[in-house]
C-alpha positions as CSV (number, residue, x, y, z in Angstrom):
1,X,-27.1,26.7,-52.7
2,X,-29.2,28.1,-50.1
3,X,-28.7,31.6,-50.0
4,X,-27.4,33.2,-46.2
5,X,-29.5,36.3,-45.2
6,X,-29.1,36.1,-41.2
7,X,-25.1,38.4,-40.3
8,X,-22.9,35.7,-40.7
9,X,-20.7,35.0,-37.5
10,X,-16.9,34.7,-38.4
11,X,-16.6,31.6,-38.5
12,X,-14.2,29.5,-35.9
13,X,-10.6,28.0,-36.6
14,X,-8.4,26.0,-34.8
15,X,-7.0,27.5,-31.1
16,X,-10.1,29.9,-31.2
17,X,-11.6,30.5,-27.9
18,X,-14.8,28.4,-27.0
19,X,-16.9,29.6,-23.5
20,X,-19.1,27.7,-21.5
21,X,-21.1,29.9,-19.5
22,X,-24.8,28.2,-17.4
23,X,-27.3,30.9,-18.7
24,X,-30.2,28.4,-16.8
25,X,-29.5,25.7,-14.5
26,X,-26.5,24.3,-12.8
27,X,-24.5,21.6,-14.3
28,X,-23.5,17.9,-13.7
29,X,-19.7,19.5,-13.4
30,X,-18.4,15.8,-14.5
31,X,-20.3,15.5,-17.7
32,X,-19.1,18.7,-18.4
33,X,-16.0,18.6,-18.1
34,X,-16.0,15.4,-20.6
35,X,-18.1,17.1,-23.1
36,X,-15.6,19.9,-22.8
37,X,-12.8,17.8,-23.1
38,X,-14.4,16.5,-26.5
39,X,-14.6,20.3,-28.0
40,X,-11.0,21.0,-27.0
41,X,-9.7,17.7,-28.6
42,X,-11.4,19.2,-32.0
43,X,-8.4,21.9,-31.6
44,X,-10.2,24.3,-29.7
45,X,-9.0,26.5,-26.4
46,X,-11.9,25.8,-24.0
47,X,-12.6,27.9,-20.9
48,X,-15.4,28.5,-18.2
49,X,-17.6,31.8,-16.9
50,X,-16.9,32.1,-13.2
51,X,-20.6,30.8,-12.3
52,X,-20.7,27.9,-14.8
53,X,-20.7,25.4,-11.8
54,X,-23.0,27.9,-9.4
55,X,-26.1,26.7,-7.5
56,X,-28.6,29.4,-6.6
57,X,-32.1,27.2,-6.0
58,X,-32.4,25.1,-9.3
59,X,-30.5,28.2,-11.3
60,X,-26.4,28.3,-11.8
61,X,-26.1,31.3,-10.0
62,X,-28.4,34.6,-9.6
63,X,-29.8,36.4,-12.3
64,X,-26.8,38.8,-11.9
65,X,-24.1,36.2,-11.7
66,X,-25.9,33.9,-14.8
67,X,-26.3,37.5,-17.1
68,X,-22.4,38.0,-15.7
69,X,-21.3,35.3,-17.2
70,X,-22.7,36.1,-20.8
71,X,-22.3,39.3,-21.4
72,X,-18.5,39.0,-20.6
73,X,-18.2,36.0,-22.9
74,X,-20.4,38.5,-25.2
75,X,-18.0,41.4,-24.4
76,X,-14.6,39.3,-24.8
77,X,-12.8,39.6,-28.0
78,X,-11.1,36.2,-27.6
79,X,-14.6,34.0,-27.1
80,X,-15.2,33.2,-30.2
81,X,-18.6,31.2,-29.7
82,X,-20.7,30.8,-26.0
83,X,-21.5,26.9,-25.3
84,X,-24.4,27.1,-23.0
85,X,-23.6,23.9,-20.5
86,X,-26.9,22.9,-20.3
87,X,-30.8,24.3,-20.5
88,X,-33.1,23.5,-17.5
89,X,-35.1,26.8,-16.3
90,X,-34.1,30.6,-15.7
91,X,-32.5,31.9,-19.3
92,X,-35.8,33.6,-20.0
93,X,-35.2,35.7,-16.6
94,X,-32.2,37.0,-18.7
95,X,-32.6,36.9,-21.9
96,X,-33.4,40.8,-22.2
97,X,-30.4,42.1,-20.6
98,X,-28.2,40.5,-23.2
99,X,-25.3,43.2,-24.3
100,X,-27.3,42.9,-27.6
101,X,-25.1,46.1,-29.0
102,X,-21.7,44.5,-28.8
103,X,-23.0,41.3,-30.1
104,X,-24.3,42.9,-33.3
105,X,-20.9,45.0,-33.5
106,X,-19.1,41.5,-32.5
107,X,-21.3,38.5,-33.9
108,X,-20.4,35.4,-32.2
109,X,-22.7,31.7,-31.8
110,X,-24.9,30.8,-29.1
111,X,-24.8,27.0,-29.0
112,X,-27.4,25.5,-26.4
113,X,-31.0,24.3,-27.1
114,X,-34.2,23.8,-24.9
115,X,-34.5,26.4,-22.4
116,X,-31.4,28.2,-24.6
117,X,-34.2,28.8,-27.1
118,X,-34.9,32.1,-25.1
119,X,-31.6,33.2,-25.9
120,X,-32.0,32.3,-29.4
121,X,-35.6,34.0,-30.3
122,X,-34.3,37.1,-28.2
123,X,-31.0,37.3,-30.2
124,X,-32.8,36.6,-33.3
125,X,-35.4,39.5,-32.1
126,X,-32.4,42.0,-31.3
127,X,-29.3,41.7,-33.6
128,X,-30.5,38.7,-36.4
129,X,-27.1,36.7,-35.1
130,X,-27.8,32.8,-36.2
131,X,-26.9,30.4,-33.5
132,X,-27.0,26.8,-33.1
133,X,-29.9,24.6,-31.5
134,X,-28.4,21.9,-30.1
135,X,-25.3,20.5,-28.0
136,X,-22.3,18.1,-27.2
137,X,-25.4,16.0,-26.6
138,X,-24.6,12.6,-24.8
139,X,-25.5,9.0,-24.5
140,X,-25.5,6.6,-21.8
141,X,-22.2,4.9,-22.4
142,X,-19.4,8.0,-22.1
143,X,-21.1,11.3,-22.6
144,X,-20.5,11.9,-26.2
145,X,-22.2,11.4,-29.6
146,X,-19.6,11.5,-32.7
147,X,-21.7,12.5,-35.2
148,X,-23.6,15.1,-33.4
149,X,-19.8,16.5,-32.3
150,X,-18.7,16.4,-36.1
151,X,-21.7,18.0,-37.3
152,X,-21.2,20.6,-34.7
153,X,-18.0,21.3,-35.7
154,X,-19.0,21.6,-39.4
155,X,-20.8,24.2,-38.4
156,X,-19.0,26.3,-36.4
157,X,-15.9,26.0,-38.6
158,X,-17.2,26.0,-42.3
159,X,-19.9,27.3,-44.6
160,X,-22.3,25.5,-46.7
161,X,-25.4,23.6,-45.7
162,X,-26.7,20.8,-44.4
163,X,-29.8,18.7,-45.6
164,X,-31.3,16.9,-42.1
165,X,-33.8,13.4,-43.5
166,X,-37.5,13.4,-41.7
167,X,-36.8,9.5,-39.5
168,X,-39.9,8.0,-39.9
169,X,-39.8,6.1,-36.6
170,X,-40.2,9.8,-34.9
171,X,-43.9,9.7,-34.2
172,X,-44.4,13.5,-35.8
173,X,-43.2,12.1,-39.0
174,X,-46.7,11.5,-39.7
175,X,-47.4,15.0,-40.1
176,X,-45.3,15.8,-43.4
177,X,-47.4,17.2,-46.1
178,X,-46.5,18.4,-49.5
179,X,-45.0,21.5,-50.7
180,X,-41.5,23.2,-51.1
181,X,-40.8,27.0,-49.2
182,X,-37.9,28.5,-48.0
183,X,-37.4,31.4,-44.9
184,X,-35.1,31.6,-42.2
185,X,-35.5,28.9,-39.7
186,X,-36.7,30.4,-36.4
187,X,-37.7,28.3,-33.2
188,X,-36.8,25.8,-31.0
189,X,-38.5,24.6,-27.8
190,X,-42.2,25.0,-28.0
191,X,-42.4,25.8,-24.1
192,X,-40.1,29.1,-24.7
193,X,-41.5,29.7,-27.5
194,X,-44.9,30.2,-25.9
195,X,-42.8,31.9,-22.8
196,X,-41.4,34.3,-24.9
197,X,-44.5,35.2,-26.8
198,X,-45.3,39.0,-26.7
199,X,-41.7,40.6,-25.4
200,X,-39.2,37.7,-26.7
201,X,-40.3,36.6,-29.9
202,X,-39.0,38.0,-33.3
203,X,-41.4,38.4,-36.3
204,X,-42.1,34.9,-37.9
205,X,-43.3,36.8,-41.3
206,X,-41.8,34.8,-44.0
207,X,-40.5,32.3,-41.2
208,X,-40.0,28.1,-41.1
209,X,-40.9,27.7,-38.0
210,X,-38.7,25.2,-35.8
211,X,-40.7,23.1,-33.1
212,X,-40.2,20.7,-30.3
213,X,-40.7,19.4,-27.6
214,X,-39.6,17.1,-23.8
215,X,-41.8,16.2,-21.1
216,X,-45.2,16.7,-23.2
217,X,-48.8,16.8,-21.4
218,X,-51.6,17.0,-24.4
219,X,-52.7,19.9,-21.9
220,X,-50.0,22.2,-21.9
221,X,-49.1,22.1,-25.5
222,X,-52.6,22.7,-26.8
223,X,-52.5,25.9,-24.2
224,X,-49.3,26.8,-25.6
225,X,-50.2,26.5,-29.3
226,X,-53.5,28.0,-28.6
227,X,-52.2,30.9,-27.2
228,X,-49.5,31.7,-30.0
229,X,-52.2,30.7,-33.3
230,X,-55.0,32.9,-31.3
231,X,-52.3,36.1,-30.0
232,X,-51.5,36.0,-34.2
233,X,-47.8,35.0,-33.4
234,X,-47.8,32.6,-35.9
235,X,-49.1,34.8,-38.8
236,X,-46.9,34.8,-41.5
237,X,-45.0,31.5,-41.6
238,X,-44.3,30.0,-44.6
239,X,-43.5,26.3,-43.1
240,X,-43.1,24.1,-40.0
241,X,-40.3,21.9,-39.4
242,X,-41.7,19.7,-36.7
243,X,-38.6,17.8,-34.7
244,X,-38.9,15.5,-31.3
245,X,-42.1,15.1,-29.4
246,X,-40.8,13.3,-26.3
247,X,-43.0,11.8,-23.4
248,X,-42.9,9.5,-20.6
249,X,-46.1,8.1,-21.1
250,X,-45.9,6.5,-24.7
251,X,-49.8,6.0,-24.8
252,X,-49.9,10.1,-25.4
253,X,-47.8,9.8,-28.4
254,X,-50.9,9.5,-30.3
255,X,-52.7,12.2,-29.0
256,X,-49.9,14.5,-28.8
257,X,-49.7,13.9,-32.9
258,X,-53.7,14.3,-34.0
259,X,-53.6,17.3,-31.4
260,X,-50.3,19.1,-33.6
261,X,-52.3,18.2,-36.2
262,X,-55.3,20.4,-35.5
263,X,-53.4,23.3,-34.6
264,X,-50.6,23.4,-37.2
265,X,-53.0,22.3,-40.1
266,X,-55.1,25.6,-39.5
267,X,-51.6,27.4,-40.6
268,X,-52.3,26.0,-44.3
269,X,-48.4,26.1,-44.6
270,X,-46.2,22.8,-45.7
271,X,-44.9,20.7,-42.7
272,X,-42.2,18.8,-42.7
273,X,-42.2,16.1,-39.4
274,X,-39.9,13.6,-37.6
275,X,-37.0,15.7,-38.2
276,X,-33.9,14.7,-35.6
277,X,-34.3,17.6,-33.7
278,X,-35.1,18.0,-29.3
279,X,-35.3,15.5,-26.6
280,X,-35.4,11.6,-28.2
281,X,-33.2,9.5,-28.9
282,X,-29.8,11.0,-30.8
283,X,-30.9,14.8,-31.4
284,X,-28.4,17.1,-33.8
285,X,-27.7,20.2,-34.0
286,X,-28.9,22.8,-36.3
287,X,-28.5,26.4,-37.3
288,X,-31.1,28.6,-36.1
289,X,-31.1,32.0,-37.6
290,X,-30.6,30.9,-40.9
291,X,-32.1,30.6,-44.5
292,X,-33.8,27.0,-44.9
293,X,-35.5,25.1,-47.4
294,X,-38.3,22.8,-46.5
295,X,-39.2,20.3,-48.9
296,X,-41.7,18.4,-47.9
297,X,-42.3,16.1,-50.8
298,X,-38.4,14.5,-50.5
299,X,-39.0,14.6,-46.6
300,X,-36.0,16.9,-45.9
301,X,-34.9,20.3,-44.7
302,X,-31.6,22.3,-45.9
303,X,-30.5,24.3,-43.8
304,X,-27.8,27.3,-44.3
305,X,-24.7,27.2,-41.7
């Protein structure tokens, strides 16, 4: 058994409170509401910050109104975990004016991933409260993936861990090494990662560092990657758990996998690729925050919830 060292939240049971609050950009309100609908049928009360639904430009709401939102959900007793509705842009404006003292007195999950990452290194940075990268994530055909739901559940709910299997269609699976460590896993979106370099990001000593991506340019993650390797962020991790590379252009696929190649194998740290984590097709959730064990030669990671 992995053992926990991130402050446990309390874990959810049924009729617990469950908060959707739109820390970045506004919402398709329909989608929502189904995704919603899917959380409360797991025996959950689900409710809504006053801005969830807000339009500001391409934010839900102002800074003010967004940073509103969470700190009450923070702040509230009842809420017993904050569902961010979607990611987008604009959490990073926030993420420093979280009520960081009630949510160490109060621990309670963050649930949300890509631009949510901001939230999560900040969190991390501040209190040490685990979250969960990821979401009711959807397909085409009604909104909802079961297993991703379930999983999410799992974790909310119960304790134990959860061992997530390299796919080897994933095009980063290819860069899986050898070698067994174990640290907290830390990360999420490589683009916040890279935004919150130098005044958002916690201390990746002893760190499995999580990393993905959507909308990649060969460009902008070398610039990324360069800045954090050269800045010394990365100093001190003892792995990299390498999830979804997405693009639009499949012919960069290639590139985008030799170029994470030459960065990450300068880290002379085991990496563990293709894991079911990001943008592509089907991504589940996973504890962020948490003690993990990479293990590159079986091709999987453990991860404590």
């Amino acid at each position: 058994m992995i053992a926990q060292s991130a402050p446990a939240f309390k874990k959810l049971k049924a009729g617990d409170l469950i908060r959707y609050v739109s820390p970045a950009s506004t919402p398709d309100r329909e989608t929502t509401l189904k995704r919603a609908d899917a959380v409360a049928a797991l025996g959950f009360n689900v409710d809504f910050g006053p801005n969830a639904f807000s339009k500001h430009g391409w934010l839900a709401g102002t800074d003010e109104e967004r940073i509103s939102d969470l700190n009450a959900a923070i702040c509230d007793p009842n809420v017993r975990a904050i569902f961010a509705t979607r990611g987008g842009k604009g959490s990073y404006r926030i993420a420093d004016q979280l009520n960081f003292e009630a949510l160490r007195h109060d621990p309670k999950p963050s649930v949300g991933f890509s631009d949510i990452t901001a939230l999560h290194l900040m969190v991390s940075k501040q209190c040490g409260v685990a979250g969960i990268h990821g979401a009711v994530f959807g397909d085409a055909t009604d909104g909802i993936d079961q297993e991703n739901l379930d999983l999410l559940c799992t974790m909310l709910t119960d304790t134990g861990e959860k061992s997530f299997k390299t796919r080897p269609q994933e095009p980063t699976a290819s860069l899986t090494t050898k070698g067994t460590v174990q640290g907290r896993l830390i990360g999420g979106n490589l683009d916040m990662i890279g935004t919150m370099a130098g005044w958002g990001l916690p201390d990746l000593s002893g760190a499995i560092l999580l990393v993905e991506a959507v909308d990649c340019q060969p460009g902008r993650v070398d610039r990324v990657l360069t800045s954090l390797r050269k800045a010394g962020h990365l100093d001190g991790i003892v792995g990299v758990a390498i999830g979804q590379f997405t693009t639009t252009d499949p012919a960069h696929a290639p590139r985008l996998v030799a170029l994470l190649r030459d960065h990450l194998e300068k880290l002379d740290v085991p990496m563990l690729g293709g894991l079911p984590f990001g943008h592509g097709k089907l991504p589940l959730s996973v504890p962020v925050g948490t003690c993990a064990r990479l293990e590159a030669g079986s091709r999987e990671l453990k991860v404590a919830y």
